[in-house]
mmCIF file of the N, C-alpha and C atoms, coordinates in Angstrom:
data_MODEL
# 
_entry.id   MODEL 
# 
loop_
_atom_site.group_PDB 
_atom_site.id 
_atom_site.type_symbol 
_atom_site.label_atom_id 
_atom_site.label_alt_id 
_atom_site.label_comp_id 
_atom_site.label_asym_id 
_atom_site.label_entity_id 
_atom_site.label_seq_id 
_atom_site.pdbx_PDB_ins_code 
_atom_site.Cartn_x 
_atom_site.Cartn_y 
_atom_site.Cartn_z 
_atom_site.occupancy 
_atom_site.B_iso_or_equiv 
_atom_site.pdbx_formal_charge 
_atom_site.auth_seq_id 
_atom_site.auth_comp_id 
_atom_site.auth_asym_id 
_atom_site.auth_atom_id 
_atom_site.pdbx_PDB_model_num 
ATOM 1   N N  . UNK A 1 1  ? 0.825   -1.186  0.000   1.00 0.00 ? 1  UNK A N  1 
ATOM 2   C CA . UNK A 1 1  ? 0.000   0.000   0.000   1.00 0.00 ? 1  UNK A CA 1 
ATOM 3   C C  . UNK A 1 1  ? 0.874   1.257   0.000   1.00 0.00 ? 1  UNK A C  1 
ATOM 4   N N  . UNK A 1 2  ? 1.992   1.068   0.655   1.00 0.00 ? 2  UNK A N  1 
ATOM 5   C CA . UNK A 1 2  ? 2.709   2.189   0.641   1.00 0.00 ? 2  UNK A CA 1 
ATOM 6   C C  . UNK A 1 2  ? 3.344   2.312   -0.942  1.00 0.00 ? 2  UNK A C  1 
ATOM 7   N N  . UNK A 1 3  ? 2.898   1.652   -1.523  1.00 0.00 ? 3  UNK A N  1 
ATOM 8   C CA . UNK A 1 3  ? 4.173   1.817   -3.340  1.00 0.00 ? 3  UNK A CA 1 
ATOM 9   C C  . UNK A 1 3  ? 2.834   2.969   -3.880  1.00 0.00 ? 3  UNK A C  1 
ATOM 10  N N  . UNK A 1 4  ? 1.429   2.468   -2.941  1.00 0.00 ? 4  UNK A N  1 
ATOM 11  C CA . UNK A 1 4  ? 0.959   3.086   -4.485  1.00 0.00 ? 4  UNK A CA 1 
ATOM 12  C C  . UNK A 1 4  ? 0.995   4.757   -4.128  1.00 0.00 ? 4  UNK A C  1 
ATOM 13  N N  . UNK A 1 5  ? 1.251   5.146   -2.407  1.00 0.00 ? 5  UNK A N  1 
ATOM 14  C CA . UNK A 1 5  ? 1.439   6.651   -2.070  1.00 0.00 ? 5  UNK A CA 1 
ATOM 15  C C  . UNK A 1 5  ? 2.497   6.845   -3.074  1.00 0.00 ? 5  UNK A C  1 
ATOM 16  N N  . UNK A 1 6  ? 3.541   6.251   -2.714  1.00 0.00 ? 6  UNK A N  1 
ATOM 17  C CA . UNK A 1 6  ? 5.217   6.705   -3.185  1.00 0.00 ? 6  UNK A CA 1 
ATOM 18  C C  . UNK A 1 6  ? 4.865   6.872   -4.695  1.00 0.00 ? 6  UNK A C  1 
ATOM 19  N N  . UNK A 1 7  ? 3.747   6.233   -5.852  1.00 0.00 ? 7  UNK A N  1 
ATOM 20  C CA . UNK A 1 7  ? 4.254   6.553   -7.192  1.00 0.00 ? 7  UNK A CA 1 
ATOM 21  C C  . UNK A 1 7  ? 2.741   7.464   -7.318  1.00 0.00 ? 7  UNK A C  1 
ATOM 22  N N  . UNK A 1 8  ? 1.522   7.655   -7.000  1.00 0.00 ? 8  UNK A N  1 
ATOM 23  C CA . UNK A 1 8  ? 0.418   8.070   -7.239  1.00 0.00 ? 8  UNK A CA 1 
ATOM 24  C C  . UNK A 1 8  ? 0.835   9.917   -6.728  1.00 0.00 ? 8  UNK A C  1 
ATOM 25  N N  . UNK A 1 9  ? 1.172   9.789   -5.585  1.00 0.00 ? 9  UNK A N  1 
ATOM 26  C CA . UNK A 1 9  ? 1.125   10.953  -4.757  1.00 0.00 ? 9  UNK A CA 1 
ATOM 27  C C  . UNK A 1 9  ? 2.126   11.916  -6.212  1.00 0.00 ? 9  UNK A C  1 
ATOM 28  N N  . UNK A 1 10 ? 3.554   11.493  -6.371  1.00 0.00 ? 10 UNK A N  1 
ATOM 29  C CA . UNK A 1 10 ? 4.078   12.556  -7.326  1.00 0.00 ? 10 UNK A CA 1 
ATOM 30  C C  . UNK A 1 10 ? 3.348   12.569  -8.390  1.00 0.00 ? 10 UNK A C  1 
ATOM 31  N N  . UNK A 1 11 ? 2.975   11.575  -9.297  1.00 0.00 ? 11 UNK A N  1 
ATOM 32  C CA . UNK A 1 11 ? 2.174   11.266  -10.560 1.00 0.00 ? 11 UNK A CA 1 
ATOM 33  C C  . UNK A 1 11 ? 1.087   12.510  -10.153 1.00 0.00 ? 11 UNK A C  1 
ATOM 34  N N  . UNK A 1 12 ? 0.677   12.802  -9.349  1.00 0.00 ? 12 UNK A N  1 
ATOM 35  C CA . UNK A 1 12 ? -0.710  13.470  -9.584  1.00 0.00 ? 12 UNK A CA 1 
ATOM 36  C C  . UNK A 1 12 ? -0.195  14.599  -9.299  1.00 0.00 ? 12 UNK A C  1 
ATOM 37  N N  . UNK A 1 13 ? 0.873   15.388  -7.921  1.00 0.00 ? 13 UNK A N  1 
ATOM 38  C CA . UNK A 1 13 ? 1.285   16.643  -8.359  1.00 0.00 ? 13 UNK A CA 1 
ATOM 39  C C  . UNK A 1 13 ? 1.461   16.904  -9.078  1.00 0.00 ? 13 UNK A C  1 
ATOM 40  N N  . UNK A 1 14 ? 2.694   16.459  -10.278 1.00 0.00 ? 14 UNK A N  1 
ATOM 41  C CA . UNK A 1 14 ? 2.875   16.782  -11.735 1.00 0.00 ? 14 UNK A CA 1 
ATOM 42  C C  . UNK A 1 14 ? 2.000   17.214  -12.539 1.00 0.00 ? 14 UNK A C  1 
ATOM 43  N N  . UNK A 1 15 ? 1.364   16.003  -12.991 1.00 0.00 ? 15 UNK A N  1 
ATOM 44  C CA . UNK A 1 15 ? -0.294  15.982  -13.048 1.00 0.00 ? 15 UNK A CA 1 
ATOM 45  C C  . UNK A 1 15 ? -0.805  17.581  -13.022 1.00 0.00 ? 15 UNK A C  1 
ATOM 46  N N  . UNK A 1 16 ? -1.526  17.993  -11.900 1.00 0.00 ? 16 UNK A N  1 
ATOM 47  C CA . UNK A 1 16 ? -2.011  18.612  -11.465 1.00 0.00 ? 16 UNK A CA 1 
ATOM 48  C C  . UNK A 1 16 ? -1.268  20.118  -11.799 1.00 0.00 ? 16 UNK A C  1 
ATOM 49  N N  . UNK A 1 17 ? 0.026   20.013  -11.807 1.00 0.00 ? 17 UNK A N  1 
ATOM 50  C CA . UNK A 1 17 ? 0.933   21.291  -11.954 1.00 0.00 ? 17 UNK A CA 1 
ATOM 51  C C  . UNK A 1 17 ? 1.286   21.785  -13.274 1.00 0.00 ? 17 UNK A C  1 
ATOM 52  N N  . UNK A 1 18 ? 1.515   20.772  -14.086 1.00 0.00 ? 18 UNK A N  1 
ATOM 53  C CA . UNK A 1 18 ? 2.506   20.678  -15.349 1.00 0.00 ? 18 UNK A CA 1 
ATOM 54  C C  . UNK A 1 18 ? 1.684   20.261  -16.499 1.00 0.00 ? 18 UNK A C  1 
ATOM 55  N N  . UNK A 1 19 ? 0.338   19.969  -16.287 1.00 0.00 ? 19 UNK A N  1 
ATOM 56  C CA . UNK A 1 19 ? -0.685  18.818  -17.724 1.00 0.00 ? 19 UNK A CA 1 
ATOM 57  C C  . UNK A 1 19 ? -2.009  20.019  -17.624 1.00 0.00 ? 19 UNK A C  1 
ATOM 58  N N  . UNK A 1 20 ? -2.288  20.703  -18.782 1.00 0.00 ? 20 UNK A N  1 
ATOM 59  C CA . UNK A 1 20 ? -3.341  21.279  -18.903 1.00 0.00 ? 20 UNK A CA 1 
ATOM 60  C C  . UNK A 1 20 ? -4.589  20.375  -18.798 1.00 0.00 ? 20 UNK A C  1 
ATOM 61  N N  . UNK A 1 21 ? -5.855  21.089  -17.984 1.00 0.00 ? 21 UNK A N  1 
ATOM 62  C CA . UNK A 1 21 ? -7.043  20.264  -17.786 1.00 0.00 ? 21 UNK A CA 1 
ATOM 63  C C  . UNK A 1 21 ? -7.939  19.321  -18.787 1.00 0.00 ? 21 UNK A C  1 
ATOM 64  N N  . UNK A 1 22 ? -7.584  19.905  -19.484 1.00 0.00 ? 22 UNK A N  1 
ATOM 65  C CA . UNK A 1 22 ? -8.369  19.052  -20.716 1.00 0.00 ? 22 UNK A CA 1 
ATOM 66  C C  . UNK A 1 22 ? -7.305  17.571  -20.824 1.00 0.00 ? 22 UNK A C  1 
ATOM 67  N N  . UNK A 1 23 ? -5.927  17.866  -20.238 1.00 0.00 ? 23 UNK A N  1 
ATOM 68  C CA . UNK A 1 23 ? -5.360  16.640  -20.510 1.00 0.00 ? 23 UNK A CA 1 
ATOM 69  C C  . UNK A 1 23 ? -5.119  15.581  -19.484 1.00 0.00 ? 23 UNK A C  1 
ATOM 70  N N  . UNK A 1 24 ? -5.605  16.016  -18.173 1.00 0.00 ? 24 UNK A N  1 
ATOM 71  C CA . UNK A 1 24 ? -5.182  15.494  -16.991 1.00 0.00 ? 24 UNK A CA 1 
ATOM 72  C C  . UNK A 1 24 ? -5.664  13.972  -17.065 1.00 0.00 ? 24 UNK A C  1 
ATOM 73  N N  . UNK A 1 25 ? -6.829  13.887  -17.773 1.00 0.00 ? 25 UNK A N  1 
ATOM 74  C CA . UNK A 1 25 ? -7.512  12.470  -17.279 1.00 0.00 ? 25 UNK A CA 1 
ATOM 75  C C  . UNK A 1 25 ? -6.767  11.659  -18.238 1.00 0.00 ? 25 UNK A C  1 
ATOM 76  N N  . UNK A 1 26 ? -6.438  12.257  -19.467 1.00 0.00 ? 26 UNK A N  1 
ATOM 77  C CA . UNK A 1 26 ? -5.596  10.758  -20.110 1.00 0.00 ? 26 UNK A CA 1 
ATOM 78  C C  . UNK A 1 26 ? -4.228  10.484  -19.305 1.00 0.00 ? 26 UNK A C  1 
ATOM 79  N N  . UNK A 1 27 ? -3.909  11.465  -18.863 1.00 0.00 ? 27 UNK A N  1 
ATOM 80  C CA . UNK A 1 27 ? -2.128  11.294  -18.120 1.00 0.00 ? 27 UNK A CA 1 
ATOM 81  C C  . UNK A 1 27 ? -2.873  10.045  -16.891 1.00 0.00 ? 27 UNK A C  1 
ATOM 82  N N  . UNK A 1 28 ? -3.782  10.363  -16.080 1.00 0.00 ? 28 UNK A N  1 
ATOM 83  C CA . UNK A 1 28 ? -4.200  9.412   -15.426 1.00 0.00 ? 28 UNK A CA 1 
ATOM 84  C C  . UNK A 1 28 ? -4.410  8.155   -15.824 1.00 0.00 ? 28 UNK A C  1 
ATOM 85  N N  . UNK A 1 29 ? -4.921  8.166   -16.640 1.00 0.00 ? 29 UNK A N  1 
ATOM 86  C CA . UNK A 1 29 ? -5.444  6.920   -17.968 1.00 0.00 ? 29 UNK A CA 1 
ATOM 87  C C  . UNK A 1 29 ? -3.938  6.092   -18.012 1.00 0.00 ? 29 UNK A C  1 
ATOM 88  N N  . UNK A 1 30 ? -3.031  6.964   -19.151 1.00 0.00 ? 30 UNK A N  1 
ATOM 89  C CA . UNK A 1 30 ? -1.940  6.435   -19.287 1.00 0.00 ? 30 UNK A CA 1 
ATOM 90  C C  . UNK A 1 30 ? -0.907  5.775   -18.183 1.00 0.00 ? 30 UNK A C  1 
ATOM 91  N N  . UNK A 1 31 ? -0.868  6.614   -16.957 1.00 0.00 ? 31 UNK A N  1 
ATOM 92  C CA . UNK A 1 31 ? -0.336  5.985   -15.887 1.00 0.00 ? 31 UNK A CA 1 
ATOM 93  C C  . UNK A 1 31 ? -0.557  4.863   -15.183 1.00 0.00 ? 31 UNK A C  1 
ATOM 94  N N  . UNK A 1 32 ? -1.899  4.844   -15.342 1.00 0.00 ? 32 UNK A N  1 
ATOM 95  C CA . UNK A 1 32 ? -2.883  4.015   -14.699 1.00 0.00 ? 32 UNK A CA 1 
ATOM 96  C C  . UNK A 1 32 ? -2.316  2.490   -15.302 1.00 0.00 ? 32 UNK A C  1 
ATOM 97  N N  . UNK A 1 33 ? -2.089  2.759   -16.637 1.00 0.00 ? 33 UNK A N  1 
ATOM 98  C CA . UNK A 1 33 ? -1.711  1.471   -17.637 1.00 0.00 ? 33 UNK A CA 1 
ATOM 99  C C  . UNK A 1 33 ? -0.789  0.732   -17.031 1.00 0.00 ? 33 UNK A C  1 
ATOM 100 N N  . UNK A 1 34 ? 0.423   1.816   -16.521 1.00 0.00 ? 34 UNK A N  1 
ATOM 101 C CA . UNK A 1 34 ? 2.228   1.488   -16.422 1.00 0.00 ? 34 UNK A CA 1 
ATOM 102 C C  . UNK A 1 34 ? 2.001   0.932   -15.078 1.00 0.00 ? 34 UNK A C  1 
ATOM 103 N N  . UNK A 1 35 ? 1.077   1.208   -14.408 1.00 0.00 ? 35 UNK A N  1 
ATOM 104 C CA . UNK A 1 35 ? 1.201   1.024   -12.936 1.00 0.00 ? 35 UNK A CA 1 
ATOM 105 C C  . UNK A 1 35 ? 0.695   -0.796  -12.934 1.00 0.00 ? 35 UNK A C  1 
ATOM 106 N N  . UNK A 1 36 ? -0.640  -0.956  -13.417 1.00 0.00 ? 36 UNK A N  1 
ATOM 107 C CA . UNK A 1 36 ? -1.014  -2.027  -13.727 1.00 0.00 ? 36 UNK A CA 1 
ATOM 108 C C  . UNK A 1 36 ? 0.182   -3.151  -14.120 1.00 0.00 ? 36 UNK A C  1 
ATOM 109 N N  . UNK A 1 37 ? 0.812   -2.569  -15.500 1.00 0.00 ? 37 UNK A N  1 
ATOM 110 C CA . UNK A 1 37 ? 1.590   -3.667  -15.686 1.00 0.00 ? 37 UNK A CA 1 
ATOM 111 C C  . UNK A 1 37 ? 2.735   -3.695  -14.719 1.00 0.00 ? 37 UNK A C  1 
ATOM 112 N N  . UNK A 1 38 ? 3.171   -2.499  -14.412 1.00 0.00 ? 38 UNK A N  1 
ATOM 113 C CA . UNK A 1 38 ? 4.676   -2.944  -12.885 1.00 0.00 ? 38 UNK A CA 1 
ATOM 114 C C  . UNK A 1 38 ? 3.900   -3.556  -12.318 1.00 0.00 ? 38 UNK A C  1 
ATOM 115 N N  . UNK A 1 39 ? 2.705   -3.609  -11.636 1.00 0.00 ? 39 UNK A N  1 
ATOM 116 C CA . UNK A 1 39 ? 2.290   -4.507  -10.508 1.00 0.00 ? 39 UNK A CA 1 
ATOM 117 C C  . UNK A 1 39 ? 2.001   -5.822  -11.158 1.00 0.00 ? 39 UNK A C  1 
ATOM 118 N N  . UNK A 1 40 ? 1.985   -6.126  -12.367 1.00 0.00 ? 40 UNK A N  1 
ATOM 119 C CA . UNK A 1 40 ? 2.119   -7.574  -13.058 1.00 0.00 ? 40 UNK A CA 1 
ATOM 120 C C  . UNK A 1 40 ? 3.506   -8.165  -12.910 1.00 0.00 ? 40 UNK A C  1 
ATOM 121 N N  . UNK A 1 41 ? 3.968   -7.483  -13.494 1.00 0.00 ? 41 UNK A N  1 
ATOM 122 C CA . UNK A 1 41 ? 5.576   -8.135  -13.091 1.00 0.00 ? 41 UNK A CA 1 
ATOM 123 C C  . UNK A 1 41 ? 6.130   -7.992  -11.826 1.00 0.00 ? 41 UNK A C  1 
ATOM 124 N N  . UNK A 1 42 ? 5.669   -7.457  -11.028 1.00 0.00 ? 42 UNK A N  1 
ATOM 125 C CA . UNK A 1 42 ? 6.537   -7.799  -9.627  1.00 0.00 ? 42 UNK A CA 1 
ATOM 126 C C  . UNK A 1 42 ? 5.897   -8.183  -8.913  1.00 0.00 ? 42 UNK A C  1 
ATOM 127 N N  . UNK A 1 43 ? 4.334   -9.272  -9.593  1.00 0.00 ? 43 UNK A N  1 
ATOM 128 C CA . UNK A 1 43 ? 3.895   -9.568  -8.484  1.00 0.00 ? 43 UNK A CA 1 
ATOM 129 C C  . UNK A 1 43 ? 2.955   -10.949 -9.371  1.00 0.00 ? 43 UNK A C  1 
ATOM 130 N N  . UNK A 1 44 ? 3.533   -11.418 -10.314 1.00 0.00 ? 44 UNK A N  1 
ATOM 131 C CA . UNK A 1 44 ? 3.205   -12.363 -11.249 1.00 0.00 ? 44 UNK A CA 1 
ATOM 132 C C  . UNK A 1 44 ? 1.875   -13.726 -10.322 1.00 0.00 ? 44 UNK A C  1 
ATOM 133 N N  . UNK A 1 45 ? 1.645   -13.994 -11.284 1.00 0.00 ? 45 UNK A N  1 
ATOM 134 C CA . UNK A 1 45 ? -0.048  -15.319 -10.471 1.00 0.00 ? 45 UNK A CA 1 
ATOM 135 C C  . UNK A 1 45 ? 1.379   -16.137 -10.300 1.00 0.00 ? 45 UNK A C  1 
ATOM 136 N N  . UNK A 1 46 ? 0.887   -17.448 -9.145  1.00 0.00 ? 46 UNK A N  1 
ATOM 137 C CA . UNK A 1 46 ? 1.516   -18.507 -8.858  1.00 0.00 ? 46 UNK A CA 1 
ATOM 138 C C  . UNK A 1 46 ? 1.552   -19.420 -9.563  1.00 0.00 ? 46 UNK A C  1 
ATOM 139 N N  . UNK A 1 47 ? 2.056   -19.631 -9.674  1.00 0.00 ? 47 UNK A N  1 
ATOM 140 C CA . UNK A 1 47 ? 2.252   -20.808 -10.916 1.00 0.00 ? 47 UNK A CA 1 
ATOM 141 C C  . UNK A 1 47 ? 1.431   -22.355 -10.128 1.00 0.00 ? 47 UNK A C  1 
ATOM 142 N N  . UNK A 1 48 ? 2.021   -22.118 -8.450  1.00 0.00 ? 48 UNK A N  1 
ATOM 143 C CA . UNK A 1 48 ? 1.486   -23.701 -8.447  1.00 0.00 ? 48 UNK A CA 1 
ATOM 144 C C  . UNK A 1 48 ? -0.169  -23.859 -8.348  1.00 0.00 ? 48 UNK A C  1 
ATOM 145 N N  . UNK A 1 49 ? -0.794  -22.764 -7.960  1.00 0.00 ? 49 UNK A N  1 
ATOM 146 C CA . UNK A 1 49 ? -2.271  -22.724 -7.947  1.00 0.00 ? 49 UNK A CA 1 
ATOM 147 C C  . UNK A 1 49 ? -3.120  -22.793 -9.580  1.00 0.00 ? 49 UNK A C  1 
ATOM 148 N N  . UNK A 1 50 ? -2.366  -22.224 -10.381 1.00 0.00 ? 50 UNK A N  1 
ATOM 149 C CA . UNK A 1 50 ? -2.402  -22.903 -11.376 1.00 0.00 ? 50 UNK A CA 1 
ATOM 150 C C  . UNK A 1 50 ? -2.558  -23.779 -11.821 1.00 0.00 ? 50 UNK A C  1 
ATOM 151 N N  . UNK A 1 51 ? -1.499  -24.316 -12.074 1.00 0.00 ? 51 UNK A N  1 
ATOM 152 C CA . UNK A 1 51 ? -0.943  -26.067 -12.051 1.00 0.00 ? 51 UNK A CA 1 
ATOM 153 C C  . UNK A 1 51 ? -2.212  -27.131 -11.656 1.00 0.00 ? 51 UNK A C  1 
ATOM 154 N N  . UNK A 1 52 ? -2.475  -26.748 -10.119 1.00 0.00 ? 52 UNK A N  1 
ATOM 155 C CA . UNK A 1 52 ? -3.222  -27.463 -9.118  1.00 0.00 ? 52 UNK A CA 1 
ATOM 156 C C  . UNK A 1 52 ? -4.636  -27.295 -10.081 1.00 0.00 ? 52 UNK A C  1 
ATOM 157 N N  . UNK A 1 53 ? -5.394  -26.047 -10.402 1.00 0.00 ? 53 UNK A N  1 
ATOM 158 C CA . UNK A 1 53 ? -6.566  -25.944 -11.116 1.00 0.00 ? 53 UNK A CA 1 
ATOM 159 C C  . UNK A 1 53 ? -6.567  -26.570 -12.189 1.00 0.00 ? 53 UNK A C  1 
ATOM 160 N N  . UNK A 1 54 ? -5.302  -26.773 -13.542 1.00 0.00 ? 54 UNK A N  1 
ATOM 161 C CA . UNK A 1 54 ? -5.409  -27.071 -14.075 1.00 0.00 ? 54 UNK A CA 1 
ATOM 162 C C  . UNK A 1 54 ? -5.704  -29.294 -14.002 1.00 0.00 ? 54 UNK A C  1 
ATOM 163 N N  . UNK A 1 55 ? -4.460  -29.516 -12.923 1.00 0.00 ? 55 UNK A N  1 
ATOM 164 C CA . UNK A 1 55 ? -4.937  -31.067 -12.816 1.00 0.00 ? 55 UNK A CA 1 
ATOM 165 C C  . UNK A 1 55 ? -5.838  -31.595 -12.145 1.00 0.00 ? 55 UNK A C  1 
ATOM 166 N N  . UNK A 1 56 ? -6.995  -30.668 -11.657 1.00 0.00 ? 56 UNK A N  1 
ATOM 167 C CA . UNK A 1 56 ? -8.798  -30.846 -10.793 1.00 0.00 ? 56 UNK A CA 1 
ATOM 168 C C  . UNK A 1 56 ? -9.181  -30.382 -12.299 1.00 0.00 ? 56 UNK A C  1 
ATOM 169 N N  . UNK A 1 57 ? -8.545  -29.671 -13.060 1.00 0.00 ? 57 UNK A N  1 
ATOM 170 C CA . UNK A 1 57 ? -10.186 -30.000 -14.053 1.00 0.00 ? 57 UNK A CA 1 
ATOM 171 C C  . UNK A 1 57 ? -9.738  -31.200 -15.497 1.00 0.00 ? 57 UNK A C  1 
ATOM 172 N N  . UNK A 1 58 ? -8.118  -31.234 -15.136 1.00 0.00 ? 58 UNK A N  1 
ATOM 173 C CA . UNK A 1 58 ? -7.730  -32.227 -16.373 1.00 0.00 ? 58 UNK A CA 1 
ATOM 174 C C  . UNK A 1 58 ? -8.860  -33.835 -15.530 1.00 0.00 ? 58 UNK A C  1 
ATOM 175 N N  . UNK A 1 59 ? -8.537  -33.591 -14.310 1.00 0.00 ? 59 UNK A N  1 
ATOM 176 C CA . UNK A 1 59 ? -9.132  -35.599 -13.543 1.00 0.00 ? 59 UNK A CA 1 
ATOM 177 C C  . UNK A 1 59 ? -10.847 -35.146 -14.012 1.00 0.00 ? 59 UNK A C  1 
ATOM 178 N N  . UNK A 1 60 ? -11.548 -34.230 -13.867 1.00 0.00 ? 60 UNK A N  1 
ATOM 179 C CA . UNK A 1 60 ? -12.879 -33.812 -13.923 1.00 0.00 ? 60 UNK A CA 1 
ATOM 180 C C  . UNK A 1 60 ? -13.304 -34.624 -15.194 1.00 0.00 ? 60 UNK A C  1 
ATOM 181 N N  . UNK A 1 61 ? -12.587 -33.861 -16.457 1.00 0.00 ? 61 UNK A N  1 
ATOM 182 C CA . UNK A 1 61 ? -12.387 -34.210 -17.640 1.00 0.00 ? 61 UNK A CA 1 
ATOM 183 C C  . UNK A 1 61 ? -12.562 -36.031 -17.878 1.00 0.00 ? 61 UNK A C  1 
ATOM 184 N N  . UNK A 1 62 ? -11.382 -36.294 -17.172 1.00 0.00 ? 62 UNK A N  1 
ATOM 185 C CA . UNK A 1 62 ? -10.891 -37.647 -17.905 1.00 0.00 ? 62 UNK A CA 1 
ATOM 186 C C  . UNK A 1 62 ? -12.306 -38.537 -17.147 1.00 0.00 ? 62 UNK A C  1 
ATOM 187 N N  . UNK A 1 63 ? -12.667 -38.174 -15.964 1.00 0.00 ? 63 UNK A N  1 
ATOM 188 C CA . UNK A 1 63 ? -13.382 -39.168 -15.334 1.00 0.00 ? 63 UNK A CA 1 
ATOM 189 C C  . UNK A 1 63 ? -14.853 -38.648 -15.823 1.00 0.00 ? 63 UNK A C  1 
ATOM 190 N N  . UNK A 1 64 ? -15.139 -37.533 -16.814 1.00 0.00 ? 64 UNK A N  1 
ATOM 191 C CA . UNK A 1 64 ? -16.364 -37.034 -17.360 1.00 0.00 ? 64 UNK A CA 1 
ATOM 192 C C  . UNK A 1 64 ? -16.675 -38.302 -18.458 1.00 0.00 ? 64 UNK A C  1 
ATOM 193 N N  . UNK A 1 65 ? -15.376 -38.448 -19.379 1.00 0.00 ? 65 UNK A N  1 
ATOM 194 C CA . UNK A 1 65 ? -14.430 -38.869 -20.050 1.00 0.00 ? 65 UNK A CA 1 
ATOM 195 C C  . UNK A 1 65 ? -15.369 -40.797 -20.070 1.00 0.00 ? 65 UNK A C  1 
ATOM 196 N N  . UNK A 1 66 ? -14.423 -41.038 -18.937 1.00 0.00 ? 66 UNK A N  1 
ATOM 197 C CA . UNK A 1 66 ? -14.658 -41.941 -18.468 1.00 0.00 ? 66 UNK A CA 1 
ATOM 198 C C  . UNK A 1 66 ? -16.109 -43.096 -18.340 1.00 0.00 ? 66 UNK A C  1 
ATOM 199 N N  . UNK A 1 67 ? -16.751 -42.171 -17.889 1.00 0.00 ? 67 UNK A N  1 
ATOM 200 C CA . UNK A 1 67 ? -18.328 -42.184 -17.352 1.00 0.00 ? 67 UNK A CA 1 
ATOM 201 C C  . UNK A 1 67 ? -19.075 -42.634 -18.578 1.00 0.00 ? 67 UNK A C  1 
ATOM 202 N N  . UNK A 1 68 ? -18.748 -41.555 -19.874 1.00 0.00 ? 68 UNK A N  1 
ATOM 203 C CA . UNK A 1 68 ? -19.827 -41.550 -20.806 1.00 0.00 ? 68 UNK A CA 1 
ATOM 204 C C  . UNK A 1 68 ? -19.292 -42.547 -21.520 1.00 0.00 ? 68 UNK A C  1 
ATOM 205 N N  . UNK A 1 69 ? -17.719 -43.188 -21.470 1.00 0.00 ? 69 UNK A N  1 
ATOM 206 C CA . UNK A 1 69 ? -17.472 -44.512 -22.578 1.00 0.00 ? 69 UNK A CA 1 
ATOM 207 C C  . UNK A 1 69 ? -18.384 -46.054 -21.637 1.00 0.00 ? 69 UNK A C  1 
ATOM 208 N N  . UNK A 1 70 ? -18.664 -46.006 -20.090 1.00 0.00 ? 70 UNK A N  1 
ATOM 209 C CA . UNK A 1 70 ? -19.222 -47.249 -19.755 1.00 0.00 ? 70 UNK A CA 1 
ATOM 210 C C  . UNK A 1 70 ? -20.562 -47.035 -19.740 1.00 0.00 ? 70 UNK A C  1 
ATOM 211 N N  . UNK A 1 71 ? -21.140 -45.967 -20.282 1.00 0.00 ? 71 UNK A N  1 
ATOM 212 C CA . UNK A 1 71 ? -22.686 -45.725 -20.595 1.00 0.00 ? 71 UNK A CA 1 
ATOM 213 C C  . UNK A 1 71 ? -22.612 -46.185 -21.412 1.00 0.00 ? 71 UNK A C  1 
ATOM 214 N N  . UNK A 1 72 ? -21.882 -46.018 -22.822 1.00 0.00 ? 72 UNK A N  1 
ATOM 215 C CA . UNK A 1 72 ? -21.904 -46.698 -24.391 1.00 0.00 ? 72 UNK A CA 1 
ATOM 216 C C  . UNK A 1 72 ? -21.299 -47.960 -24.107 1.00 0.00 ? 72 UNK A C  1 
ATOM 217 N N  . UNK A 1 73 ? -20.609 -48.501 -23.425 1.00 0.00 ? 73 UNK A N  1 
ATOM 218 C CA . UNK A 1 73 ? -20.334 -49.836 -23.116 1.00 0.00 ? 73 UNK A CA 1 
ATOM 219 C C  . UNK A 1 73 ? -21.924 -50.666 -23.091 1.00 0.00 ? 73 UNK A C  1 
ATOM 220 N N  . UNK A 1 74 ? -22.510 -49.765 -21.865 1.00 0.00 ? 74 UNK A N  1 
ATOM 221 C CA . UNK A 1 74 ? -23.864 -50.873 -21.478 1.00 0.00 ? 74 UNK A CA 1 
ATOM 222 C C  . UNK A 1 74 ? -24.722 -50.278 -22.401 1.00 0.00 ? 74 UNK A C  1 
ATOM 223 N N  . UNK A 1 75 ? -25.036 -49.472 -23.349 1.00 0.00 ? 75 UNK A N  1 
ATOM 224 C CA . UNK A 1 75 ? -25.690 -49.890 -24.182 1.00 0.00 ? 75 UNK A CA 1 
ATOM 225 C C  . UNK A 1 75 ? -25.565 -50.550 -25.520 1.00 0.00 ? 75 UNK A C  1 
ATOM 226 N N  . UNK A 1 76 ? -24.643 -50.580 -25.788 1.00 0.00 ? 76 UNK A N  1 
ATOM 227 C CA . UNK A 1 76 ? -24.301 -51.763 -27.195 1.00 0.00 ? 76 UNK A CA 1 
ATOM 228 C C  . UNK A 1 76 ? -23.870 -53.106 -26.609 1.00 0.00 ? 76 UNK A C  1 
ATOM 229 N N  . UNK A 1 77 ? -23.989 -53.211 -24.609 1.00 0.00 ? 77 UNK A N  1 
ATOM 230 C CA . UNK A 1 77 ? -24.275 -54.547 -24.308 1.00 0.00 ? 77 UNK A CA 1 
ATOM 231 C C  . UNK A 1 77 ? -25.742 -55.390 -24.330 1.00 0.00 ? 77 UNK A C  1 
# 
């Protein structure tokens, strides 16, 4: 919480001092962008929660998978 004082707080004096009004909201806009992506990269998704979601819905799958080949089993028995 304290990163976003340290980069918002100058961003908006400037802002506020140096960007005519008609332009202030895209400088916000635009910043808004850079800030988003630094906080992507220094703070990237986990990989293993990932991982983990992906092999609960790969078993979901296979045993969905599964299910509907011994339904067609018992009926062409």
């Amino acid at each position: 919480q304290k990163a976003q004082w340290v980069f918002w707080i100058p961003v908006q004096l400037l802002n506020f001092r140096f960007v005519p009004v008609r332009h202030q909201l895209n400088v916000v806009l635009a910043t808004s962008v850079v800030w988003t992506a630094l906080l992507s990269a220094w703070y990237p998704p986990e990989d293993d929660e990932q991982e983990g979601e992906k092999k609960e819905l790969k078993g979901e799958i296979v045993a969905s998978v599964e299910m509907e080949e011994e339904e067609k089993g018992r009926r062409t028995d």
